[in-house]
gemmi code that builds the backbone of each chain (N, CA, C; Angstrom):
import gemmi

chains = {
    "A": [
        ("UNK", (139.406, -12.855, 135.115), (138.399, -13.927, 135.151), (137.007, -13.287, 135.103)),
        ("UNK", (135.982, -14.125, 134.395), (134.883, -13.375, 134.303), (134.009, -14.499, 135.013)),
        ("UNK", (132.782, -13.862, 135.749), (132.075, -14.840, 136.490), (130.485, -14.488, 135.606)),
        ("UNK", (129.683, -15.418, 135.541), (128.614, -15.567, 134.174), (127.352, -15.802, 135.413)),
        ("UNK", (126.590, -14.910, 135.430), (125.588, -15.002, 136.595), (124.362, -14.918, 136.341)),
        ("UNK", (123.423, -15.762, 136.659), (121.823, -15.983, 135.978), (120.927, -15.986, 136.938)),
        ("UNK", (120.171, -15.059, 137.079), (119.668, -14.625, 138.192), (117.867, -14.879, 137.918)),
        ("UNK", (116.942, -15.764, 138.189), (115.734, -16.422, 137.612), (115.015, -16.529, 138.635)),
        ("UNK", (113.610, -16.162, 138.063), (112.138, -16.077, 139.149), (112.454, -17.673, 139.833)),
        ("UNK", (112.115, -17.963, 141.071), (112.087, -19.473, 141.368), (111.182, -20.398, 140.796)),
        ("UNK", (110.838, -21.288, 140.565), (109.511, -21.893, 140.115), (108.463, -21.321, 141.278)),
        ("UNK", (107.434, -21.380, 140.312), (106.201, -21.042, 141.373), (105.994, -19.605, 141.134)),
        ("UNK", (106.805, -18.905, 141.097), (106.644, -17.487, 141.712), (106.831, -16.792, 140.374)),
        ("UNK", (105.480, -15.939, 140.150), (104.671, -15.345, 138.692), (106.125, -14.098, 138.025)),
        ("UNK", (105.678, -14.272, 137.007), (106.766, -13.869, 136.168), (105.615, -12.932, 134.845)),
        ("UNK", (105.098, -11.976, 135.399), (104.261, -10.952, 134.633), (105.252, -10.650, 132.798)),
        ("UNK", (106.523, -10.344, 133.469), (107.229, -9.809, 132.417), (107.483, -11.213, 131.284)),
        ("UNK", (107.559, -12.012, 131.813), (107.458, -12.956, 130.725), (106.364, -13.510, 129.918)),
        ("UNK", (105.282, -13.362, 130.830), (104.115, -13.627, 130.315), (103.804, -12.741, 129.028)),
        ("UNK", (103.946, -10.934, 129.564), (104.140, -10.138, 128.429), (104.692, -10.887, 127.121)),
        ("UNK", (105.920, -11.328, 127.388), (106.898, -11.523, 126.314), (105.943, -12.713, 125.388)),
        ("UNK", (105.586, -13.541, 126.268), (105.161, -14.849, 125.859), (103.946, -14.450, 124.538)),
        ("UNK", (103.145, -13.588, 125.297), (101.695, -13.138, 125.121), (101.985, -12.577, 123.460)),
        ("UNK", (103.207, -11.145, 123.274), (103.616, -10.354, 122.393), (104.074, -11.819, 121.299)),
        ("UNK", (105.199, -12.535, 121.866), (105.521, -13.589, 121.041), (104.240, -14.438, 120.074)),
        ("UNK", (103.210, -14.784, 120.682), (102.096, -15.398, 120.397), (101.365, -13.986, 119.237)),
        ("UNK", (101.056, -12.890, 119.498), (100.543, -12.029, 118.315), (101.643, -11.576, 117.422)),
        ("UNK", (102.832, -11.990, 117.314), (103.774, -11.707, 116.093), (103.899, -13.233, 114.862)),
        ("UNK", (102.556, -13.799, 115.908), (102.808, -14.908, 114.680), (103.703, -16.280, 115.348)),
        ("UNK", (104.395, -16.058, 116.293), (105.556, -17.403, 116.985), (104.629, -18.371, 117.696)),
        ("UNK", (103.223, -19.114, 117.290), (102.414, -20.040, 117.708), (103.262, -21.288, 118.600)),
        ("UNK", (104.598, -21.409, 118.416), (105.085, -22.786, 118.734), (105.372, -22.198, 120.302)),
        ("UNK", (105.593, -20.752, 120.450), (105.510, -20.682, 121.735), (104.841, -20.449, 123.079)),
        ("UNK", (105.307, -21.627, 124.068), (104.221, -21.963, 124.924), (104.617, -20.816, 126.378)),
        ("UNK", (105.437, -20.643, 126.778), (106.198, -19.936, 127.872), (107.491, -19.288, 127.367)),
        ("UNK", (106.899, -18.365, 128.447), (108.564, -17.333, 128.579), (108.866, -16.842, 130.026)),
        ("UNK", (109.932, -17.399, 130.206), (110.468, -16.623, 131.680), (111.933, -15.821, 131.521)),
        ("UNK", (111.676, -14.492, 131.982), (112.838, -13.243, 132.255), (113.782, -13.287, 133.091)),
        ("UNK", (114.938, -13.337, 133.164), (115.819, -13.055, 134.297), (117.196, -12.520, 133.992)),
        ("UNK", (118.212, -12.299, 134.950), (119.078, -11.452, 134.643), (120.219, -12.188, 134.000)),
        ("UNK", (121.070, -11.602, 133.597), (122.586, -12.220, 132.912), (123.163, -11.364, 133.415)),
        ("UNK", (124.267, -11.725, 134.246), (125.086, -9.983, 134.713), (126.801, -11.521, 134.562)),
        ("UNK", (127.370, -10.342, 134.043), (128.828, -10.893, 133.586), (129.530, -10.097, 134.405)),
        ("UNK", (129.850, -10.360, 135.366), (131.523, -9.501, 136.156), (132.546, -10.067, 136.358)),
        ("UNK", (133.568, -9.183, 135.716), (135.052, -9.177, 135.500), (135.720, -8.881, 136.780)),
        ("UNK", (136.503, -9.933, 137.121), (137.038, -10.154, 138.218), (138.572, -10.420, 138.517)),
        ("UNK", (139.498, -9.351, 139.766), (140.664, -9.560, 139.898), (141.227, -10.980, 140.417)),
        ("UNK", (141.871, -11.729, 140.977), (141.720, -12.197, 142.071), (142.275, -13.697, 141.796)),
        ("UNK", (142.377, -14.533, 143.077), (142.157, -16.002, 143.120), (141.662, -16.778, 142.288)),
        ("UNK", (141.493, -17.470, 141.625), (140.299, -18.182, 141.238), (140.145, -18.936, 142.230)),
        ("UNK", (140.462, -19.719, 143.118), (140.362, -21.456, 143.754), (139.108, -20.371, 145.086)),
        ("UNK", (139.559, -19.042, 145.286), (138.576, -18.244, 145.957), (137.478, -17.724, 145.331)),
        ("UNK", (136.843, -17.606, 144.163), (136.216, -16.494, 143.453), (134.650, -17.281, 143.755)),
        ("UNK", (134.805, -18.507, 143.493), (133.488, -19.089, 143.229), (132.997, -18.910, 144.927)),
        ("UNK", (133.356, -18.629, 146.012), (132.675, -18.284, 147.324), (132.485, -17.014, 146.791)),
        ("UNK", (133.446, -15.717, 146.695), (133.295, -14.823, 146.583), (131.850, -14.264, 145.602)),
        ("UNK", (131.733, -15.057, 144.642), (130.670, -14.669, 143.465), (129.160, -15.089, 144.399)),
        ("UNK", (129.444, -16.415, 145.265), (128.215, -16.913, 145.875), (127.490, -15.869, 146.585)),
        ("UNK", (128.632, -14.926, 147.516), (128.293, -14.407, 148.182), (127.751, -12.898, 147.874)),
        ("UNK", (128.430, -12.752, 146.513), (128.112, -11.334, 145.564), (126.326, -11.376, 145.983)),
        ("UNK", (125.990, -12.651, 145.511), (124.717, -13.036, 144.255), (124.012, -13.285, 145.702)),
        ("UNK", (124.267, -13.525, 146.992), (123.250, -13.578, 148.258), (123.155, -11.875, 148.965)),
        ("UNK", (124.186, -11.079, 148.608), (124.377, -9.939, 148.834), (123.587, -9.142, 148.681)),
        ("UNK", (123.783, -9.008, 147.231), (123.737, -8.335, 146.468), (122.669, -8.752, 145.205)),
        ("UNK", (123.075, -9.073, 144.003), (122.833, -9.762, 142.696), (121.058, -10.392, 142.786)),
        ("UNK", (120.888, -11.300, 143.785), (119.763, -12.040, 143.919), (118.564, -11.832, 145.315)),
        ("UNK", (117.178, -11.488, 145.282), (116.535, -11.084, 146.032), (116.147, -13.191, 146.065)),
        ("UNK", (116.575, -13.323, 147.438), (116.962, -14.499, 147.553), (115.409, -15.287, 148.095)),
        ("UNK", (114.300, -14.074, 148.701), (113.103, -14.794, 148.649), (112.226, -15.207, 147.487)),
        ("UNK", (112.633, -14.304, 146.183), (111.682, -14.945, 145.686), (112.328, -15.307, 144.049)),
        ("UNK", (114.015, -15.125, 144.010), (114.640, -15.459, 143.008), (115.959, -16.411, 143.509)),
        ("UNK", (116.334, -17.197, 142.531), (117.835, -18.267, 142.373), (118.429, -17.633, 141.559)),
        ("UNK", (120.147, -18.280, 141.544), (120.973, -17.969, 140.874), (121.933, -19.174, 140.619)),
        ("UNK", (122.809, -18.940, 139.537), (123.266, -19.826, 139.113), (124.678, -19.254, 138.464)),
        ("UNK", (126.038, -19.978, 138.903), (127.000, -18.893, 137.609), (127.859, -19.963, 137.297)),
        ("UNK", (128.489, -19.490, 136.172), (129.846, -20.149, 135.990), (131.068, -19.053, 135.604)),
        ("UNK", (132.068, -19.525, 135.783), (133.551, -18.803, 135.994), (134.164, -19.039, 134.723)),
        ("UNK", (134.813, -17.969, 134.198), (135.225, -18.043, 132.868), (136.697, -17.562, 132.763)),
        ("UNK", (137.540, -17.715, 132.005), (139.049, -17.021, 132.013), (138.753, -16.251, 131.406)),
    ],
    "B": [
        ("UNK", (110.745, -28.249, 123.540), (112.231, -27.669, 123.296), (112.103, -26.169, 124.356)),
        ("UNK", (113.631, -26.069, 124.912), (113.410, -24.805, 125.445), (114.770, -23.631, 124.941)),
        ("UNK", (114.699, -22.634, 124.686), (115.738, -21.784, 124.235), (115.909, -21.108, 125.181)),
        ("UNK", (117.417, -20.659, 125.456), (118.113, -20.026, 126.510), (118.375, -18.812, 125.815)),
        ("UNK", (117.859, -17.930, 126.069), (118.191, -16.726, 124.614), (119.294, -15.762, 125.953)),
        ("UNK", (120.457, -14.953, 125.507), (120.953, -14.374, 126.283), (121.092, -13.100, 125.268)),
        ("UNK", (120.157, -11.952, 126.118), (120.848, -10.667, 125.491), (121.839, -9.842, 125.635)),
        ("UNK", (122.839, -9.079, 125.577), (123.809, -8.103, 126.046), (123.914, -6.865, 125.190)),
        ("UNK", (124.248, -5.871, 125.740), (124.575, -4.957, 125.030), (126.215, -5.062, 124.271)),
        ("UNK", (125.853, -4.609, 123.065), (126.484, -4.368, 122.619), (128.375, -3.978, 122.858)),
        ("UNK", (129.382, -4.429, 122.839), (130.962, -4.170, 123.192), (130.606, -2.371, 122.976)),
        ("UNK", (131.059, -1.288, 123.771), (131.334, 0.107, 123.119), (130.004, 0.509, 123.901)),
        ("UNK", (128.816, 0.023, 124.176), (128.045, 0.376, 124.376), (127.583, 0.747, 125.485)),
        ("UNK", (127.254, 2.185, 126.239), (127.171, 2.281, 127.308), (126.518, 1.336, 128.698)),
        ("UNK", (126.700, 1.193, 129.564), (125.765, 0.152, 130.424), (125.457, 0.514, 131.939)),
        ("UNK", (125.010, 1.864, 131.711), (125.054, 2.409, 133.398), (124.236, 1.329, 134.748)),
        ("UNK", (123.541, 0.476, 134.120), (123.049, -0.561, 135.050), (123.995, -1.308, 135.428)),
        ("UNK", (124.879, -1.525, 134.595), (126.487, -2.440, 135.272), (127.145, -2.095, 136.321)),
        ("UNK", (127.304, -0.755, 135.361), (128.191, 0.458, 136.595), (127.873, 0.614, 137.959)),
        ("UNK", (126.402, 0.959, 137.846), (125.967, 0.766, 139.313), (126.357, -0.330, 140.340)),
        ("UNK", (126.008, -1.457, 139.223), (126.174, -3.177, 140.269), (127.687, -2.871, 140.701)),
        ("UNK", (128.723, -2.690, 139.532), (130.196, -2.500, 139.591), (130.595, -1.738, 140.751)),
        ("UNK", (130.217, -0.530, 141.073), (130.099, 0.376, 142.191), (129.974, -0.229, 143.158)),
        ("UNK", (128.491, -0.868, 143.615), (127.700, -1.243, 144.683), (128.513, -2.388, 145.109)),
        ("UNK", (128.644, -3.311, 144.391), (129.706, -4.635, 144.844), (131.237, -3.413, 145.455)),
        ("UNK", (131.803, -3.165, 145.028), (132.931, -2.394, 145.217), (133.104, -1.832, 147.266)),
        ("UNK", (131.441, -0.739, 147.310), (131.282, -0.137, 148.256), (130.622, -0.793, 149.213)),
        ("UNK", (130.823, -2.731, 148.461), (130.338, -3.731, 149.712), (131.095, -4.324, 150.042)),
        ("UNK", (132.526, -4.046, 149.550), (134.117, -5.037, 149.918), (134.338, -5.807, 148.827)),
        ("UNK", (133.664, -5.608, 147.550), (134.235, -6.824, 146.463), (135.161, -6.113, 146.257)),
        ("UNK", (136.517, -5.681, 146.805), (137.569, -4.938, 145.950), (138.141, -5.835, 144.935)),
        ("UNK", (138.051, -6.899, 144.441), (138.211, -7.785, 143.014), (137.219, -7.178, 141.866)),
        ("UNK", (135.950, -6.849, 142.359), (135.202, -6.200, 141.176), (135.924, -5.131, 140.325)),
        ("UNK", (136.114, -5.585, 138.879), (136.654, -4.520, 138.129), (135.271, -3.845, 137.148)),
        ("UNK", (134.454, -4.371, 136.881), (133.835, -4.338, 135.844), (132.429, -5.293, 135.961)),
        ("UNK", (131.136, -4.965, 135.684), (129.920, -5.442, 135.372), (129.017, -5.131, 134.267)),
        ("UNK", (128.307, -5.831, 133.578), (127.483, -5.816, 132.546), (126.018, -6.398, 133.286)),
        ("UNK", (125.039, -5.705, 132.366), (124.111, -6.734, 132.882), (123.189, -6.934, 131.924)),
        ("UNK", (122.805, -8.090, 130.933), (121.569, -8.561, 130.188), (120.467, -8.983, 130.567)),
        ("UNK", (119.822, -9.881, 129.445), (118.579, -10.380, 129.958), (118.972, -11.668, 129.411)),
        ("UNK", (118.251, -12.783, 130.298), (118.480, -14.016, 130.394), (116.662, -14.351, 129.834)),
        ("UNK", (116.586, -14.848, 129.019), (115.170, -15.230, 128.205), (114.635, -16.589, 128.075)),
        ("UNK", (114.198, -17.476, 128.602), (113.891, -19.105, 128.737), (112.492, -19.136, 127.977)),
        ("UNK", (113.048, -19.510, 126.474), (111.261, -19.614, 125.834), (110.872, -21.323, 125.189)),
        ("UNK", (109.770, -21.484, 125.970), (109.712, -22.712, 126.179), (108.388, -23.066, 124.450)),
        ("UNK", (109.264, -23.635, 123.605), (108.962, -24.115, 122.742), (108.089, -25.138, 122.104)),
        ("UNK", (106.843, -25.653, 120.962), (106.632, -26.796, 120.689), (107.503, -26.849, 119.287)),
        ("UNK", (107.155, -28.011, 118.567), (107.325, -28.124, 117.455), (108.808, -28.719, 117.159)),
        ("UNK", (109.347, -28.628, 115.933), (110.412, -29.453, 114.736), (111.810, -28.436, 115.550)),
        ("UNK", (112.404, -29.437, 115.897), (113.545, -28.823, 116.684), (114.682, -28.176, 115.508)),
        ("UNK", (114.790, -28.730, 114.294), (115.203, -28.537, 113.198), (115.323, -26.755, 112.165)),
        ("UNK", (113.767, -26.707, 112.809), (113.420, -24.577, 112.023), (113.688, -24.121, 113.252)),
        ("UNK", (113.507, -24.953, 114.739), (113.593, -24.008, 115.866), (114.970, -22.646, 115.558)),
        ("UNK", (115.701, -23.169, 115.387), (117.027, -22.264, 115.383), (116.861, -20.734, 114.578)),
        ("UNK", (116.403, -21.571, 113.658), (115.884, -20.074, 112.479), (114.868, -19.096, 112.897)),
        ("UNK", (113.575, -19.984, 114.047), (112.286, -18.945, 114.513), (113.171, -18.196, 115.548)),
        ("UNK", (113.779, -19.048, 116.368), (114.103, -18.104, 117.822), (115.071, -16.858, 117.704)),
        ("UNK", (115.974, -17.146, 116.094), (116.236, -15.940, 115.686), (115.939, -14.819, 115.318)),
        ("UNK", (114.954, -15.190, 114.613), (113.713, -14.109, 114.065), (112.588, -13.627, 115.483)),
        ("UNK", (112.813, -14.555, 116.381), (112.171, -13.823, 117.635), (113.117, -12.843, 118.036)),
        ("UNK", (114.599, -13.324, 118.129), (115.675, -12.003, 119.351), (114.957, -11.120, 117.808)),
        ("UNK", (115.276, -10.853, 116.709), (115.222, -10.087, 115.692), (114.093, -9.349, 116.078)),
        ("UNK", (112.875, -9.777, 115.834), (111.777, -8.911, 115.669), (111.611, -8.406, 117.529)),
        ("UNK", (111.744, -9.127, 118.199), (111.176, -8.315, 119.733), (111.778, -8.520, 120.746)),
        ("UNK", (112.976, -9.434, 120.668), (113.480, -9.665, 122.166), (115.093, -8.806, 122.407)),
        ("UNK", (115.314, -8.490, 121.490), (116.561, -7.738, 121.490), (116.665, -6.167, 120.754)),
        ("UNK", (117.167, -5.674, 120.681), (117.294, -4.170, 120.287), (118.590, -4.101, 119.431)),
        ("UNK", (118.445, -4.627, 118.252), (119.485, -4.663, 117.398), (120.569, -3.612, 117.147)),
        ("UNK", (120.232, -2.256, 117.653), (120.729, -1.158, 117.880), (122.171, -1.258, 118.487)),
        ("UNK", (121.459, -1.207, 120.061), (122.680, -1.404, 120.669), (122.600, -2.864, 121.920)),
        ("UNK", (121.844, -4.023, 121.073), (122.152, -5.268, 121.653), (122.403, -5.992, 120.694)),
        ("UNK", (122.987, -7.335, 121.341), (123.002, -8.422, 120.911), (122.795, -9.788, 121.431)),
        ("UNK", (122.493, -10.633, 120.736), (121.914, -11.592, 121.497), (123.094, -12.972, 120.663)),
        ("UNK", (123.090, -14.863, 121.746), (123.460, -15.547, 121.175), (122.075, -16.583, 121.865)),
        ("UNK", (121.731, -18.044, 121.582), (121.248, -18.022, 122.373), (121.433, -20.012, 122.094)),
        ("UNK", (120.835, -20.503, 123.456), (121.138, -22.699, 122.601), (119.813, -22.887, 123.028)),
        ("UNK", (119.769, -23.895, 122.322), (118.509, -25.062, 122.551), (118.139, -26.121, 123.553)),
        ("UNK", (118.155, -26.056, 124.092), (117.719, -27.470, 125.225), (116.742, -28.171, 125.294)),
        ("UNK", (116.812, -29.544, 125.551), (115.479, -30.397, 125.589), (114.812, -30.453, 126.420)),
    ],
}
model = gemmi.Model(1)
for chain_id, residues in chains.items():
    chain = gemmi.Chain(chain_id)
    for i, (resn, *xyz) in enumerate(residues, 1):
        res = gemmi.Residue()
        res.name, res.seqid = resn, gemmi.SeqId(i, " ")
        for name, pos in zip(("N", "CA", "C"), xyz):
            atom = gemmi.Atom()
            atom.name, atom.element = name, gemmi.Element(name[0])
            atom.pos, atom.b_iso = gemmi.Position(*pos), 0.0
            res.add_atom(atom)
        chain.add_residue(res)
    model.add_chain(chain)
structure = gemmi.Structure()
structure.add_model(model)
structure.setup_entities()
């Protein structure tokens, strides 16, 4: 089973690296774009339960995965 | 319009930032962890004809948001 994990600045809280992106996007010519926000994708392959995994992944991503003051997360579970 | 762009490296392609997470979960009790990857999760918030969108945001992973080398990107559209 693979668990699909998205790890994103919270609202509010400045996102330099996207701005970069946004900024670079805007001098290559991509005018239609207004914002950009960065965050992680982490895919882990997993033994186990499923009817257990989705606590287990919660708890990865409060652990571990997500700096929980000033980022969210979000996943979904995959076969 | 907003695009969810997701990058990954490449299948074959080394990913010592995974490895680490893969490890670190491991030497925190995930003994289910077999395996981790980790991308970039890209939210570029769009104006304009939802219609060419598909074709620009490609030519964006193309020209700067991905490393055609040894990434790849897929990415959807949202309203």
């Amino acid at each position: 089973m693979t668990a699909r994990i998205f790890v994103t600045r919270k609202k509010g809280v400045l996102d330099p690296q996207g701005q970069a992106v946004a900024r670079a996007l805007g001098r290559l010519g991509f005018d239609e774009v207004k914002d950009a926000r960065i965050g992680k994708f982490i895919e882990v392959t997993l033994d186990g339960d499923r009817a257990q995994a989705g606590a287990r992944v919660e708890k990865m991503c409060k652990d571990l995965l997500a700096n929980m003051v000033i980022e969210e997360y979000r996943f979904e579970l995959v076969d």
